[in-house]
Phi, psi and omega in degrees: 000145179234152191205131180219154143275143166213164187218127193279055225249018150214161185314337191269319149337287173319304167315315211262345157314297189297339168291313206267349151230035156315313207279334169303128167251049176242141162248147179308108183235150187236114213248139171219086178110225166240081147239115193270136173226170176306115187282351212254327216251132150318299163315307203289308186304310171324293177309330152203150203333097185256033163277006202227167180288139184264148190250121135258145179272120157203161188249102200228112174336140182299357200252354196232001205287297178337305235247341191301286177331323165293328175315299178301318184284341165278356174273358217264000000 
């Protein structure tokens, strides 16, 4: 399991979080507060606090970990 913070803190952030992980055929879960949303879904993303750092999950193949990471560190 892999777990990074990031943080969304405008709609165009969100757009391009939701783009890059699109590219993944893993899913993605974004947890803020004790609410889980879709890492994927606009709406789900929408739906929490994003004045605050967001926890992401994933179960993410060994082949792909690398490239996940850099995603997550532009997001941080």
């Amino acid at each position: 399991m892999t777990q990074g913070s990031i943080r969304l803190s405008t709609i165009e952030r969100v757009q391009a979080f939701t783009a890059a992980m699109g590219e993944f055929g893993f899913e993605v879960d974004l947890a803020s507060g004790r609410y889980i949303v879709n890492g994927k879904s606009i709406m789900g993303i929408l739906s929490l606090d994003l004045g605050h750092p967001i926890t992401v999950t994933a179960e993410v193949p060994e082949e792909q970990r690398e490239r996940f990471l850099q995603v997550l560190q532009s997001f941080a």
